[in-house]
C-alpha angles and dihedrals in degrees: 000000000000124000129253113203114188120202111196115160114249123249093018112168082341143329090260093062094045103051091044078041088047093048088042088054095051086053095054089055104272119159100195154017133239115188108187120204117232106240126169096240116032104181107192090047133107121223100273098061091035088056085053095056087047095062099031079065100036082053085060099259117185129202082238090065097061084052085050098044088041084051092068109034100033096084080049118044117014105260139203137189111231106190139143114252091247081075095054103035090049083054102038117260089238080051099059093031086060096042087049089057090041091058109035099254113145102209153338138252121217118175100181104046119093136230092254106055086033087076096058080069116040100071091055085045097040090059093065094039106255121142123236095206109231110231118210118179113194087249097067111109120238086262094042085059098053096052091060097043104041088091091029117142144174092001140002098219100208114197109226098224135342121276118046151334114278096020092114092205118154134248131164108245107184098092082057103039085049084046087049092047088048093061109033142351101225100132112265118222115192114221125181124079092011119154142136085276094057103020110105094038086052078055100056104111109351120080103247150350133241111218121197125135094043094055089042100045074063090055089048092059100100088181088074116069110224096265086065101051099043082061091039089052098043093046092059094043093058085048087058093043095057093038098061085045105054 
């Protein structure tokens, strides 16, 4: 069965939401979990998700509510913390390691930090069992490759093409997924441009997606109440979860 990972940002339009929204999406057939946490300037991410930083802190959000919001889904739904280095470094990486424990969250995502300064970090993480995701972009060399995922766990996270989050654009994957299989055998999950249109194509190969853009532009629609996007994003998660298994 492959996996399906949902990155929704946290707090978004308040904890309430995320965490019906969080249980909703458990029930559709979601594996796991992707708060984000809403940062100024994210980087890796496409417009969509980088509109909706923008308003969760414009709404006020506070590092304190993604510990709240973690506190009641994580014995639920697996559940991982995506956020940009500023936010734990701000923090204090120990500080978040011990407030994941704390709270039951398996990992964390950290799309600007290399390779190099991650590992500074994964043996102190890996002692109270929290996952340091492992990123491959189809332009790491085979050696680059075995390098990051020497020390992988839980999930490589293989970004589908260069640029950001929500683009869509194509690359062929297979050089870098064989690359992947050579060096280690911790499950890959392909995220970028993944939506119920490309999804099961993104799956072919590889053990799971990672959807984002496509849940969050639904969050966006402020002509839907939250009821009805909580139904509208479900739905197409269960869509994407067939889809990659059929």
């Amino acid at each position: 069965m492959k996996k399906l990972v949902a990155y929704i940002t946290a707090g978004f339009p308040d904890n309430n939401f995320t965490v019906d929204l969080a249980f909703s999406l458990k029930d559709a057939g979601v594996d796991s979990l992707e708060l984000g946490i809403p940062f100024s300037d994210p980087v890796a991410d496409g417009p969509i998700i980088e509109e909706a930083n923008l308003k969760a802190l414009q709404n006020g959000f506070k590092i304190k509510q993604i510990f709240d919001i973690s506190k009641q889904i994580s014995s639920e739904i697996d559940t991982l913390w995506m956020g940009y280095f500023n936010s734990f470094y701000h923090q204090g990486v120990d500080f978040f390691t011990n407030k994941a424990k704390e709270y039951g969250v398996s990992g964390f995502i950290i799309p600007d930090l290399p390779y190099e300064e991650a590992v500074i970090y994964t043996e102190s993480m890996q002692t109270k069992n929290i996952s340091l995701i492992s990123f491959v972009a189809p332009t790491d060399s085979h050696e680059r490759v075995q390098q990051i995922v020497s020390k992988s766990n839980k999930f490589i996270y293989l970004v589908a093409y260069t640029g950001v989050t929500g683009s869509g654009y194509n690359e062929d994957l297979n050089k870098t997924i064989a690359s992947i299989r050579k060096s280690t055998t911790t499950p890959i999950y392909v995220g970028f441009g993944v939506n119920e249109n490309t999804a099961k194509k993104r799956a072919k190969d590889v053990n799971g997606v990672i959807v984002g853009s496509a849940f969050v532009k639904i969050l966006l629609d402020d002509t839907l109440s939250s009821s009805e996007k909580i139904k509208k994003i479900t739905c197409l998660a269960r869509v994407i979860k067939e889809s990659i298994n059929s």
